[in-house]
C-alpha positions as CSV (number, residue, x, y, z in Angstrom):
1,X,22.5,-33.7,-14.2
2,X,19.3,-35.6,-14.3
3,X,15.9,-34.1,-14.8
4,X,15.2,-33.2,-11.4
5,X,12.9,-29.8,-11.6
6,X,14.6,-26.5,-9.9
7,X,11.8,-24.4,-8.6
8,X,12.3,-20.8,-8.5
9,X,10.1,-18.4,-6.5
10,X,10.6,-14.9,-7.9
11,X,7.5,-13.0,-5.8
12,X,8.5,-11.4,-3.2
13,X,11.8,-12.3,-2.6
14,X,14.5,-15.0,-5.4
15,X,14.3,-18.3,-3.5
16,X,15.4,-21.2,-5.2
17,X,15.0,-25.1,-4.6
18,X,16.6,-27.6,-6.0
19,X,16.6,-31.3,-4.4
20,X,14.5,-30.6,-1.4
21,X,17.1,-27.6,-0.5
22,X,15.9,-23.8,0.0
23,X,18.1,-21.1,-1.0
24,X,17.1,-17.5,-0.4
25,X,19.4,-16.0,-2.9
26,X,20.1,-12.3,-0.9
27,X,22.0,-14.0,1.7
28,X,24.7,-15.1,-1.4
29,X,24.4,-12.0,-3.8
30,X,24.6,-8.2,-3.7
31,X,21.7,-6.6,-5.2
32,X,23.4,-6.0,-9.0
33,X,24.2,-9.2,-8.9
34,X,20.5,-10.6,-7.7
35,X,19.1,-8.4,-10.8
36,X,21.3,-9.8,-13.0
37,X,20.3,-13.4,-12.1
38,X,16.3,-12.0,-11.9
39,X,16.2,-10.7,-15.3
40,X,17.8,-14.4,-16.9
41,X,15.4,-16.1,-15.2
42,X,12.3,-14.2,-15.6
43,X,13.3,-13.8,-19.5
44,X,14.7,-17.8,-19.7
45,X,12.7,-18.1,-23.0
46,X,14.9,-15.7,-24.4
47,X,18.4,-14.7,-24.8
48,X,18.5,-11.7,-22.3
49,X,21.2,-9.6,-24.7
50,X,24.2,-7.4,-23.7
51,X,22.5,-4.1,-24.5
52,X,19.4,-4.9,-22.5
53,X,21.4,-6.0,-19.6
54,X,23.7,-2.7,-19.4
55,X,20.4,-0.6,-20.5
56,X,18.6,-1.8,-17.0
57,X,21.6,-2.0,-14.6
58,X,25.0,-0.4,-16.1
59,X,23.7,2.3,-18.2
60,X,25.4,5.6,-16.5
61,X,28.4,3.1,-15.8
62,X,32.0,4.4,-17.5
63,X,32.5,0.8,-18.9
64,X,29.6,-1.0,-18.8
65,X,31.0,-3.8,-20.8
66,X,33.0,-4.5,-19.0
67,X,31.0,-4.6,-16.0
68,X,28.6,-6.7,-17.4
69,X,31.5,-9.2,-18.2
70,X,33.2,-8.9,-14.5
71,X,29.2,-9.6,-13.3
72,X,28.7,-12.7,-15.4
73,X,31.8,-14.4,-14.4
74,X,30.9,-12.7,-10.3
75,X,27.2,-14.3,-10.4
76,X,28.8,-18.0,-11.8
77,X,31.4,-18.1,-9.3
78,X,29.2,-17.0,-6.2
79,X,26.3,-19.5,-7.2
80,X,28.8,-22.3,-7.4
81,X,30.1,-21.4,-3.9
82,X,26.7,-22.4,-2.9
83,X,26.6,-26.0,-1.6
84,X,23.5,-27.2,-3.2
85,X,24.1,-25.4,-6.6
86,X,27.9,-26.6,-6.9
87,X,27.3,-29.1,-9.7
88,X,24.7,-26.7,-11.5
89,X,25.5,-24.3,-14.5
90,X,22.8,-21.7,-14.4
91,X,24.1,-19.3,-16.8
92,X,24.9,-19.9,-20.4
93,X,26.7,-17.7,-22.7
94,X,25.7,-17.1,-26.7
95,X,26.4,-15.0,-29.1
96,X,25.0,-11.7,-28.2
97,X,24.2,-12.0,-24.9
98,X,23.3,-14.6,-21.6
99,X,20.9,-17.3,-20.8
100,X,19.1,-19.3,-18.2
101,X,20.6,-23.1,-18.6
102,X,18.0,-24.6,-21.0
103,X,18.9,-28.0,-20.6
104,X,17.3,-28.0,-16.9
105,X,13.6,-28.2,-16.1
106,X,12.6,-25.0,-14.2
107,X,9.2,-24.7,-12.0
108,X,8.2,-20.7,-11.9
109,X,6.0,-18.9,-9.6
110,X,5.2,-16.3,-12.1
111,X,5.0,-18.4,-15.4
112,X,2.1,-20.2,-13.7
113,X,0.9,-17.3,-12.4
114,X,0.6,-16.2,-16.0
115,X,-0.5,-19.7,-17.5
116,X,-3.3,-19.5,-15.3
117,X,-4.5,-16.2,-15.9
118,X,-4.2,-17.0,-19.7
119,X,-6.4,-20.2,-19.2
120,X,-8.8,-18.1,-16.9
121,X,-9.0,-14.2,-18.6
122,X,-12.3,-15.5,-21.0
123,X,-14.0,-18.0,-18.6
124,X,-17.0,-17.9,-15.7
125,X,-16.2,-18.3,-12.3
126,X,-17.4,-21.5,-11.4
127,X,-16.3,-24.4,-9.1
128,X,-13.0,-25.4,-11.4
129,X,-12.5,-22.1,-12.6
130,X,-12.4,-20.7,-8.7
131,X,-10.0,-23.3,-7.5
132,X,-7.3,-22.4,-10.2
133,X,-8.3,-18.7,-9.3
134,X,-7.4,-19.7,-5.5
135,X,-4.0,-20.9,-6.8
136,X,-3.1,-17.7,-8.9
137,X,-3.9,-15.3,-5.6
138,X,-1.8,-17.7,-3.8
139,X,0.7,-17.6,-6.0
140,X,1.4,-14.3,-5.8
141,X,3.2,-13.1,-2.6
142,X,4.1,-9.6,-3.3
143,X,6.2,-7.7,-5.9
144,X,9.2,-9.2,-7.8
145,X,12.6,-7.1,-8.2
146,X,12.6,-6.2,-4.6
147,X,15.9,-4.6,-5.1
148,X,14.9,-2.6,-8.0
149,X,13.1,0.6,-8.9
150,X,14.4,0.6,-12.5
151,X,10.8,1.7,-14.9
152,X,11.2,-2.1,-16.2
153,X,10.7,-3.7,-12.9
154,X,8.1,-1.2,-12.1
155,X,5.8,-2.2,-15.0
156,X,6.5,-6.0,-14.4
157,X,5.4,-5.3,-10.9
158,X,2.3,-3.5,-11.8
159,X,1.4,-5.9,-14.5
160,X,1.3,-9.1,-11.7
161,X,-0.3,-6.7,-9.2
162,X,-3.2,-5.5,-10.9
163,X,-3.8,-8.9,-12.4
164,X,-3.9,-10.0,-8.6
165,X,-6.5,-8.0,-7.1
166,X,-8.9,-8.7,-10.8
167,X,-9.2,-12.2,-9.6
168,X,-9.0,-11.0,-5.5
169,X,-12.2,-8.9,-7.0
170,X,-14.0,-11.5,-9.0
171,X,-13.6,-14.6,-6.3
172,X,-14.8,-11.7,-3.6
173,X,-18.1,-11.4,-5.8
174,X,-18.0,-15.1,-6.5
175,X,-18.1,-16.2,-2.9
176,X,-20.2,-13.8,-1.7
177,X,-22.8,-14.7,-4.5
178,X,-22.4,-18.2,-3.0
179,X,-22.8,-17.3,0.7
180,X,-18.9,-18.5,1.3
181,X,-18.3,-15.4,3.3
182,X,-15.2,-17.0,5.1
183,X,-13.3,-17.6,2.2
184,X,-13.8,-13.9,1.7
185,X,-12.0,-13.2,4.9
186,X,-9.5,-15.3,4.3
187,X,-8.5,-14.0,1.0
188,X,-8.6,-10.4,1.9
189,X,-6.5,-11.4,4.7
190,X,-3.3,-12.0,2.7
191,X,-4.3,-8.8,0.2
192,X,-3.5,-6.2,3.5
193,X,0.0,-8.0,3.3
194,X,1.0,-7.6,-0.3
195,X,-1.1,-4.9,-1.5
196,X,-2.2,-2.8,1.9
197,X,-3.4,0.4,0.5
198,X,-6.3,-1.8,-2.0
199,X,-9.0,-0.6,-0.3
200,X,-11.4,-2.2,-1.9
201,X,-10.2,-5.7,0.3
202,X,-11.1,-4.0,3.4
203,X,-14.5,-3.5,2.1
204,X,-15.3,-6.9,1.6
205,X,-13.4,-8.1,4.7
206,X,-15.5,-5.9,6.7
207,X,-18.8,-7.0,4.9
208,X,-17.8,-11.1,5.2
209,X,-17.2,-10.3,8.9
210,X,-20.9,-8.4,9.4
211,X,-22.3,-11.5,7.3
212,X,-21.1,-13.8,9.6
213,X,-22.4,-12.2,12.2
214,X,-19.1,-11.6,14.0
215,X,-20.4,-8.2,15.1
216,X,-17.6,-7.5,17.6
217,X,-14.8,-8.1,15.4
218,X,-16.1,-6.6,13.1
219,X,-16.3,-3.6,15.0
220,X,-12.6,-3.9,16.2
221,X,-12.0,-4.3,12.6
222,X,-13.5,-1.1,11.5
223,X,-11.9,1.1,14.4
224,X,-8.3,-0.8,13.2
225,X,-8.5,0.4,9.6
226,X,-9.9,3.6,9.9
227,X,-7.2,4.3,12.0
228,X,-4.4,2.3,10.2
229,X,-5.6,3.5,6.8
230,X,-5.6,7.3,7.7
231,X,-2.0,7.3,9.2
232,X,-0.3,5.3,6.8
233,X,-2.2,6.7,3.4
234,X,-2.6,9.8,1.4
235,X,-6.5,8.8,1.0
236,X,-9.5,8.2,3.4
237,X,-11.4,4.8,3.4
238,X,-14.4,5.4,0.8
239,X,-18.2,6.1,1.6
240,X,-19.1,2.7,0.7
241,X,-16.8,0.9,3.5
242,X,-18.2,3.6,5.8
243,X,-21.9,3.1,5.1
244,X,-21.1,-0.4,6.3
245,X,-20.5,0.6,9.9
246,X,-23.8,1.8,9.8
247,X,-25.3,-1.6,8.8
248,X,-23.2,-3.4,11.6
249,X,-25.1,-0.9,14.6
250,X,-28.5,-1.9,12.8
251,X,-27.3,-5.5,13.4
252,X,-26.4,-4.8,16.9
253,X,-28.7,-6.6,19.1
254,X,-26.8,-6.2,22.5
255,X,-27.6,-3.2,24.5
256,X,-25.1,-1.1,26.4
257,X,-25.4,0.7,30.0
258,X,-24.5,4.6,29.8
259,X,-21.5,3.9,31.7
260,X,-20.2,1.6,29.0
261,X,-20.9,3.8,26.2
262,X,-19.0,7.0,28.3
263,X,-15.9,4.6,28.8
264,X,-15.7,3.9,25.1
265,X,-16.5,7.7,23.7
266,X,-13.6,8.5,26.7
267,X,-10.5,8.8,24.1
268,X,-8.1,10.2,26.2
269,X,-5.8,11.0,23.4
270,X,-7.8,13.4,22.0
271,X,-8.1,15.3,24.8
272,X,-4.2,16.0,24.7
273,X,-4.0,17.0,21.2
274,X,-6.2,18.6,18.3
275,X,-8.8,15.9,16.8
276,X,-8.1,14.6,13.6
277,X,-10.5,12.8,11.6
278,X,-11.7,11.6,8.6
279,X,-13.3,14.7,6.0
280,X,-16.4,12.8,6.6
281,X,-16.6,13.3,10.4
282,X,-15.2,16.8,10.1
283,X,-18.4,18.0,8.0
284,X,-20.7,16.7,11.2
285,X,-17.8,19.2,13.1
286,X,-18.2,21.9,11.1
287,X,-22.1,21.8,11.1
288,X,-21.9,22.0,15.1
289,X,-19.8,25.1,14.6
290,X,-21.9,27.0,12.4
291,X,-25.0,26.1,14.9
292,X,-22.0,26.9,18.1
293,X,-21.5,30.5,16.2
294,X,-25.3,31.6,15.8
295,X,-26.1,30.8,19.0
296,X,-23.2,31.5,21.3
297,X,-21.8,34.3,18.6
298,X,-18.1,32.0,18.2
299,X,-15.9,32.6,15.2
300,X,-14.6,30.6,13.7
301,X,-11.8,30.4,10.7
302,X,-10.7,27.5,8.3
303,X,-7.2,27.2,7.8
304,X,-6.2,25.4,4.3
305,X,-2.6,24.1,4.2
306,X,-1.5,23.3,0.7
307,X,1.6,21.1,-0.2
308,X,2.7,23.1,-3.2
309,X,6.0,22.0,-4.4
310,X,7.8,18.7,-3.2
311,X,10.5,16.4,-4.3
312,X,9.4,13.3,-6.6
313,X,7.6,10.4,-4.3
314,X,8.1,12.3,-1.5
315,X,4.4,13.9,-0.6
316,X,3.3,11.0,1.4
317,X,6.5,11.5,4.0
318,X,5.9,15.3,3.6
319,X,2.6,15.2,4.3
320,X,2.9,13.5,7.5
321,X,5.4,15.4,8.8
322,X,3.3,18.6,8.2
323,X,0.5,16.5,10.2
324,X,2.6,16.2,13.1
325,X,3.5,19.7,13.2
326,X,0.0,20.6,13.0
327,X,-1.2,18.7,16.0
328,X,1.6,20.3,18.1
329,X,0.4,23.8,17.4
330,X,-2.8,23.9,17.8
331,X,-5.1,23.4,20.5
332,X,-6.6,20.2,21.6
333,X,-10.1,21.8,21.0
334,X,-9.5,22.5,17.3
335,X,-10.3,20.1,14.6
336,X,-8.7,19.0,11.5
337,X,-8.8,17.0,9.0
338,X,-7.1,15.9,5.6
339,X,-9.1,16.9,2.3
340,X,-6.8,15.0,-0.3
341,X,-3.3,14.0,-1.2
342,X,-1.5,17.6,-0.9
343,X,-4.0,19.5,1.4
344,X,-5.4,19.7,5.1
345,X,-7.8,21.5,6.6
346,X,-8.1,23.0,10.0
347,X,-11.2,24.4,11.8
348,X,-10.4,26.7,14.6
349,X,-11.9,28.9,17.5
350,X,-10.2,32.6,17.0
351,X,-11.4,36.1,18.0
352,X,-9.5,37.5,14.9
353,X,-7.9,36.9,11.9
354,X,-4.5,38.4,12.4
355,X,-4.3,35.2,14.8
356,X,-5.3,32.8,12.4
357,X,-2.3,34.2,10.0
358,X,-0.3,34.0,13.0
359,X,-1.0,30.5,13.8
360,X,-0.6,29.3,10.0
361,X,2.5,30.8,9.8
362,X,3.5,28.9,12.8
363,X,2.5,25.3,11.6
364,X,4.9,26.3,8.9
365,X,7.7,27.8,10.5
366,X,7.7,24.4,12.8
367,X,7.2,22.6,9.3
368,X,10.0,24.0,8.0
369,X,12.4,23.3,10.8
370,X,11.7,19.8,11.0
371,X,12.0,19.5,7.5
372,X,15.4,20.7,5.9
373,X,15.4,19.3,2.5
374,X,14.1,22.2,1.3
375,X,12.2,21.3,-1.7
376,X,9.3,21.7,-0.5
377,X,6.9,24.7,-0.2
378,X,3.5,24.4,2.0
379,X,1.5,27.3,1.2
380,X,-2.1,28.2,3.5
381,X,-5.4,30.2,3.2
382,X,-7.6,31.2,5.5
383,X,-12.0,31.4,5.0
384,X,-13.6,33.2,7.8
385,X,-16.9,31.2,8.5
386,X,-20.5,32.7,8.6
387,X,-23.2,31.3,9.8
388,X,-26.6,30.4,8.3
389,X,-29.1,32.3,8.9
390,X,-31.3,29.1,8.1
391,X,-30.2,27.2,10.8
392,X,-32.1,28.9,13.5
């Protein structure tokens, strides 16, 4: 073979190119088989040894010597059956282990990735340093082991990761310093793909877009996340992307008719189901219900929901499902709201307490039908609410 470079892409999915031909290596392997190959290449410096190999992917396996032997000799034949790779070797065998083919000349996603941040980790952001800063975010195109959740490809993961959003932070700062507010958008752009529970990237998306002065997307924006980032995440957007919203009215030079203003507080959703918002929001709620219960004499109860026990990883799924079975028992002028990872809390219109118990117990019962693993426990508590006398 001549010195031609083979280019390997190991973020988010193995693609390899060799002589102007792409090859996305799932469509050839099995996924022991694509870890294999992942771990030679990523450790090609190195010989990647028998005992490491069987330690990540055959260790509960009843001959995993064997294994690892049948794999070897698997992974050569399958890459061979590939046109464009049919005159490569990729894999060499030494003494106590495997090797990626030294004699080739390999092009890495994630060794420049690392060469760069190496060159970059003691420097200033200026002009040069920000356009090799550019490269490493671009570079990086989500995790690597895709088909792996082995604790070694877990810290490899989290290593590129939060090397990512360091340099997604500084060239925010950078370019905002600098008044280069698109650049900002564009960035934080490809962030919501690969890493879309950073919050910090919608932050400074939604501050490029006010900056800009692109006041009505940047309003769409806001509505889009809030919504996005409370259905699909175990935390609320923070105070400091909130506060924001309040800047972009202040910027708001275009007046509205009534009518206009009706149409958009009009959510007919919300007048189907209970009202579920942000812990923010529900404190402005509850502070109209104190007021509601000294003048109009309402009671009113909290309900506290509590994910006590659950199955590893699982509290996020959980957790939603309880949500769901909240909103279809109770009524679509109660309010809740979710206080943190493993609780939520409801704020309800009852005569007496025996019917708050009753409608807990309820929201579980449902909970517990719809969920039939059975590891998990949701216990609740209830706080009647008294009004202050203050607020007269």
């Amino acid at each position: 073979m001549d010195n031609k470079t083979i280019k390997i892409s190991l973020f988010s999915r193995l693609i390899v190119t060799y002589e102007e031909h792409e090859v996305v290596l799932s469509d050839y392997l099995g996924k022991q088989l694509l870890i294999l190959f992942e771990m030679l290449i990523y450790y090609r410096h190195h010989v990647s040894s028998n005992d490491l190999i069987i330690d990540v992917i055959w260790k509960k396996h009843k001959n995993p010597k064997s294994a690892l032997k049948y794999s070897v000799h698997r992974l050569r034949a399958k890459l061979k059956e590939i046109p464009e790779f049919e005159k490569l070797d990729f894999i060499i065998t030494v003494s106590n282990g495997y090797v990626l083919n030294p004699e080739y000349s390999y092009q890495i996603d994630c060794e420049e990735f690392t060469t760069i941040h190496q060159m970059l980790k003691h420097q200033v952001m200026n002009q040069e340093s920000v356009s090799y800063a550019i490269r490493l975010v671009q570079l990086y195109q989500g995790q690597i082991y895709q088909t792996s959740r082995i604790q070694w490809a877990l810290y490899i993961n989290n290593f590129y990761k939060r090397i990512y959003l360091y340099y997604i932070e500084l060239l925010c700062n950078y370019f905002f310093e600098h008044g280069e507010y698109h650049a900002v958008v564009q960035i934080t752009n490809r962030v919501s793909i690969f890493v879309p529970e950073y919050e910090k990237a919608y932050y400074y998306h939604f501050h490029a877009l006010i900056e800009q002065a692109n006041f009505l997307e940047a309003k769409e924006y806001y509505e889009t996340t809030i919504k996005n980032f409370s259905e699909n995440y175990p935390m609320c957007m923070s105070q400091e992307f909130r506060e924001l919203h309040h800047q972009l009215m202040l910027h708001n030079k275009i007046t509205n008719t009534i009518n206009e203003i009706y149409n958009e507080l009009l959510v007919d959703k919300q007048q189907r189901s209970a009202f579920f918002c942000e812990f923010d929001v529900f404190k402005y709620i509850f502070e109209k219900a104190l007021r509601d219960q000294i003048r109009y004499h309402l009671p009113y109860y909290l309900i506290m929901l509590t994910l006590e026990t659950f199955p590893e990883n699982m509290q996020f799924k959980i957790m939603q499902k309880l949500k769901k079975c909240i909103y279809k028992t109770i009524r679509s002028s109660d309010s809740f709201t979710r206080v943190n990872e493993l609780q939520f809390l409801i704020l309800i219109n009852c005569d007496n307490e025996a019917d708050v118990h009753t409608i807990a117990q309820r929201i579980i019962t449902k909970f517990y039908r719809s969920y039939t693993n059975g590891n998990a426990k949701i216990g609740y508590s209830i706080k009647k609410v008294k009004g202050r006398e203050s607020l007269r």
